[in-house]
Structures are given as structure tokens and as C-alpha cells.
N, C-alpha and C positions, 0 to 999 in steps of 0.2 A: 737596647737597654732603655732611652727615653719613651722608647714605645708601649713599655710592660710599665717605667715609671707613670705615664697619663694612663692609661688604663687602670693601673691601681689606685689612682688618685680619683678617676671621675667614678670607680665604681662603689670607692670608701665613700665618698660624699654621696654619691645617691641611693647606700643603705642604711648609712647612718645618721644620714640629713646634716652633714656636718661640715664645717669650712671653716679655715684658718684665718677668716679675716681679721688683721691687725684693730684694734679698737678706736675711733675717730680720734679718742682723744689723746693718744697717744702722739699722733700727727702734727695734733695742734700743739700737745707739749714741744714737742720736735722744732716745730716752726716758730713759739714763742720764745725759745733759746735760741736757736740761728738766727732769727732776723735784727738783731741788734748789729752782728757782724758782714750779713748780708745786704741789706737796703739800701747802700748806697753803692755798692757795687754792679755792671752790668748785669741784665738781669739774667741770659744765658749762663754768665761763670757764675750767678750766684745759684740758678738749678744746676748746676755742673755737683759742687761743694756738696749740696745737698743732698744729691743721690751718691756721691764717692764713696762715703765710710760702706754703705749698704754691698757695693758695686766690690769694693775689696775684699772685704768680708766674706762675701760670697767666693769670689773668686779665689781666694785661698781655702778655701773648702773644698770648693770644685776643686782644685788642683791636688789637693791631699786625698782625698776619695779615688778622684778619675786614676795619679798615679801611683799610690802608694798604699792605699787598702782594698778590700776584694770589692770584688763586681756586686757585690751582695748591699756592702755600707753606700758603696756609690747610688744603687740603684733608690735606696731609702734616702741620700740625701737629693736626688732629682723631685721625689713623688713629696718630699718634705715642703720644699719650695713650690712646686707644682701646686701643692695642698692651700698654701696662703695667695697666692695669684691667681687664680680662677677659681672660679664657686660654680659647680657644676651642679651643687642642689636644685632636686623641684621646687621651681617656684610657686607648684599650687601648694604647696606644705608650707609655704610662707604664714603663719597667726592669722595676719590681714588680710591677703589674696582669701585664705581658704573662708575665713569667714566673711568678706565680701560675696563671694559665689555662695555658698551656703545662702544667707539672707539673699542672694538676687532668684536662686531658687524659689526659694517660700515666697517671695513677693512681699518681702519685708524692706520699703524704700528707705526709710529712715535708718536702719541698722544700715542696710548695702552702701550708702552715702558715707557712715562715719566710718567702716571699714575701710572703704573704697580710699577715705582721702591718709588715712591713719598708712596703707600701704602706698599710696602715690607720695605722699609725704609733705603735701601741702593742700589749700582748699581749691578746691576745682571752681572757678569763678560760673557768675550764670553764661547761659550760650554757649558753653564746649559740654561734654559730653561725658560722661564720669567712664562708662563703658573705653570709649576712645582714649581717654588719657590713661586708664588702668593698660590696656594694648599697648601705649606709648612706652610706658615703665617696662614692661613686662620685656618688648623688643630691645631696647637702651641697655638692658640690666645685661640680657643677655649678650647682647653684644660687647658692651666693656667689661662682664665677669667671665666669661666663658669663650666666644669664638676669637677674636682678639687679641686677646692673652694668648691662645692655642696657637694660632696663626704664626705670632711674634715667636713663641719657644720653637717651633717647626724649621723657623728662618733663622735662629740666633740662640737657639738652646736658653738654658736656664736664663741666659743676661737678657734676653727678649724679653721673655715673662714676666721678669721682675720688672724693667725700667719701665715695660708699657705701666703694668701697678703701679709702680713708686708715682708716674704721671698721673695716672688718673687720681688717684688719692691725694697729693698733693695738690692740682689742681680744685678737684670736692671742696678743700680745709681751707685752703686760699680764698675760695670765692667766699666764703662765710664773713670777710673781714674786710677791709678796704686797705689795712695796712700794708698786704699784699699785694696788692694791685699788680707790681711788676712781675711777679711770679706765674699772674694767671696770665699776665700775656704770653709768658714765654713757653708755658706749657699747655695753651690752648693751641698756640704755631705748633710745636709739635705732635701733639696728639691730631691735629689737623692730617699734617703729614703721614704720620703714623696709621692713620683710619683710611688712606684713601684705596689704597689695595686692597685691605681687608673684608672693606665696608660692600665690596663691588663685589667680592667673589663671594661674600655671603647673599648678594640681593641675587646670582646665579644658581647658587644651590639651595637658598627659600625657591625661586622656578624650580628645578628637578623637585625638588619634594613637594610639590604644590600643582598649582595649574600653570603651568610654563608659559602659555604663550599670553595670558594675561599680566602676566610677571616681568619674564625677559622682554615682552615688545614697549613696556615702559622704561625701564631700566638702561637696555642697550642705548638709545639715543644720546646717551651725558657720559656713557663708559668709561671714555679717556677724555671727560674736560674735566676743569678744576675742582670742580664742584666736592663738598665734603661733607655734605649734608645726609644727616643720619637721618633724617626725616623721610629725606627721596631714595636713598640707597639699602635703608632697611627697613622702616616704620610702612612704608607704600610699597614696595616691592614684597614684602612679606602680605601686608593686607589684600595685595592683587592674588597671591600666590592661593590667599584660601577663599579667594572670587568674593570676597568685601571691595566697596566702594570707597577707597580712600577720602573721596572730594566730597564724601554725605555723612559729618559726625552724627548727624542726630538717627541716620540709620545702624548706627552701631546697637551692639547687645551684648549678654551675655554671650549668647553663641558666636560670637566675634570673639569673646576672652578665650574661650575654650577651643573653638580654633586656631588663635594663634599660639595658644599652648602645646595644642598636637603640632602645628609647625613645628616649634623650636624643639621638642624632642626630638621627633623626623630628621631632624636637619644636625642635631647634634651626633647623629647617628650617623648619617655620610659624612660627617667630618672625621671621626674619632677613624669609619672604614679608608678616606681617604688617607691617614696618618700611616696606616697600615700600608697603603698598597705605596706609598710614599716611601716609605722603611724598606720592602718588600724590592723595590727600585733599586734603592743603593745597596742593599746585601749582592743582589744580583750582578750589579754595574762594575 
């Protein structure tokens, strides 16, 4: 059943370009009403509070569906929730992505610049690379809207999905204010936590769907150390995989975006196959 719910969820999002993501400012409303009762509270039980009403809420859902209505309502409230936690949309259909590439076609510098920063979502200082930080965004997005998220529901069903969301979004709205401060520590530790499996077995199958041995002979040396660095476990391990030179931004290009765009299709593609052969596992087992 969660296997037919992500399948219906990634294949509504990538024909109708469309994703349930909650509106920022709804967050912030969120967070400007809790944090009066919050702030002086540890900052763990004050993310605890935070995410409960959601965590309940759900969960009596989930429990009225899974045992007391048909296979049918259930399966619409998994691919429902599924729907708002992971944004499986192309990201070349992004306004900004697609009109960036368009003007880096035409060789239009000025348009490509203000698309370029209008989608990265801040100004690209001099010395970095607009090409390389649009690749930055592009790998990050993906990994906290879509591999991620998938990973967490795979290991912990619908409560995965959501909590890794409810963190990342919470952590996004927090960092915009200093009010918060205690909030992004406590949900930077755990999305720390939360990324370090994930982040390793996607810089694995960016290798399979790429150039492997440029890929894996970077990657495997920090496998099982601490490290949680989306930069070395996805951003470089992906850019090895489509034989880019990670350590040269100013040899980036467009043919760098549009390669790491055919990655992350590729690769969303043996994820969704391995969910399958994963499901396929336990019917059997």
C-alpha cells in the first residue's frame, strides 16, 4: 500500500508540476504564537511541543484509516501526506531554473545572473560561480525535498516523512530571526543526525547512476566517520558522478546544471525501483 501511495504521489507531482508544500508563512505564524510559551523552555522539549499537535493529529488518522476504513481511504491518506513532505517536481520547470538556462542558452549574461540568483535565492558574491551555486541548490533541494524525506517514510512510514518536514521547515523559519536561536540548534543536531545515513547512500547511488569509480573512491573514505556534510556527501559526490571537477568552480557551466539534472532524475529512478524491490522483500519474507 505505501508503495502504490509514493508512486501516486511522485507521478501526480511530476505531471502536474504540483506539490503540497505548506506556505512559509504559515510557520512563522506557527512559531510567532509558540514562542512566547516556548523560549524559556529546554530547547529539545520546546521542538518536542512543537511538532506534537502535527505528530497526533496524524496519528489518529493514520489509526482510523489503517484500521477502520478501506484499503482505498488509507491509501489516499498515505499519498496525501506523502504529497505535502516531498516535492518530487522538476526542477527545470522551476520560473527561475528554466529561465536561467534558457538566457545561459542564448548567451544572455545579464538576464542568466538575475534568474540564476532570483532561483538560488540570494546574490551570488564575486569569486564563486553562479553556474556552481545554481548545482549547490539544485543537489540540497533535492536531497531535503525528495531523497530524504523518501528514505525517513521507507524507515518509519508516514511519521518519518513528516518529522524530517516539520524539521527542515522549522529549522528554514527559525534561522530568518535570531528570536529562535534555540530552536535552530536543536533542529540543526538533529537533522544532523537524521542526514547521515541518508546523505551516504545517496552519494552511493549518484556512483551507480553516474561514473562510479570517480564517485565512490571519494566518498567511501569518510563513510562511517562523523562527518554530515551535504557538501562532500552530495554536492561532490554527485559532481564526481557526472566527471565535473568539484575543486574548479570557475570550470562549472551550464553543461554542469544540466548534468546534474539528468543525475537526479537517474537516481530518483533507482530510488523509487529500490522501494519496490524493498516492498517486493517483505511481501515475500
Amino acid at each position: 500500500m505505501n508503495l502504490i501511495a509514493v508512486l501516486l504521489c511522485i507521478t501526480w507531482q511530476k505531471v502536474t508540476n504540483t506539490a503540497g508544500n505548506i506556505k512559509q508563512s504559515l510557520f512563522q505564524f506557527y512559531l510567532a504564537k509558540t514562542n512566547p510559551l516556548l523560549v524559556n523552555l529546554n530547547g529539545y522539549l520546546a521542538l518536542a511541543l512543537l511538532v506534537l499537535p502535527f505528530a497526533v493529529f496524524i496519528g489518529l488518522l493514520h489509526f482510523l484509516t489503517l484500521g477502520h476504513l478501506s484499503g482505498f481511504i488509507h491509501l489516499l491518506f498515505v499519498a496525501l501526506i506523502l504529497f505535502f513532505c516531498i516535492d518530487a517536481r522538476d526542477i527545470e520547470r522551476d520560473s527561475a531554473l528554466s529561465a536561467y538556462l534558457a538566457a545561459m542558452d542564448k548567451d544572455q549574461p545579464e538576464q542568466a545572473i538575475r534568474a540564476g540568483e532570483t532561483f538560488v535565492g540570494e546574490h551570488v558574491t564575486a569569486g564563486h560561480s553562479l553556474a556552481r551555486t545554481v548545482t549547490k541548490v539544485i543537489l540540497t533541494r533535492s536531497f531535503t525535498n525528495i531523497f530524504a524525506p523518501l528514505f525517513w517514510f521507507a524507515i518509519a512510514d508516514v511519521y518519518g516523512a513528516l518529522i524530517y518536514y516539520l524539521l527542515v521547515h522549522l529549522q528554514e523559519n527559525a534561522n530568518r530571526d535570531a528570536t529562535y536561536v534555540y530552536l535552530v540548534r536543536v533542529t540543526t543536531t538533529l537533522l544532523t543526525v537524521l542526514n547521515w545515513l541518508p546523505m551516504r547512500l545517496l552519494a552511493l547511488v549518484y556512483a551507480l547512476a553516474g561514473h562510479f569509480v570517480n564517485s565512490f573512491s571519494h566518498s567511501y573514505k569518510e563513510i562511517l566517520s562523523s562527518s554530515a556534510s551535504l557538501d562532500h556527501f552530495v554536492v561532490d559526490a554527485a559532481l564526481r558522478a557526472t566527471d565535473m571537477d568539484a575543486d574548479k568552480e570557475d570550470k562549472s557551466s551550464i553543461k554542469e546544471n544540466r548534468g546534474i539534472l539528468s543525475l537526479v532524475n537517474r537516481t530518483l529512478l533507482i530510488w523509487v525501483i529500490a522501494l519496490i524491490l524493498l516492498t517486493l522483500g517483505r511481501w515475500f519474507a
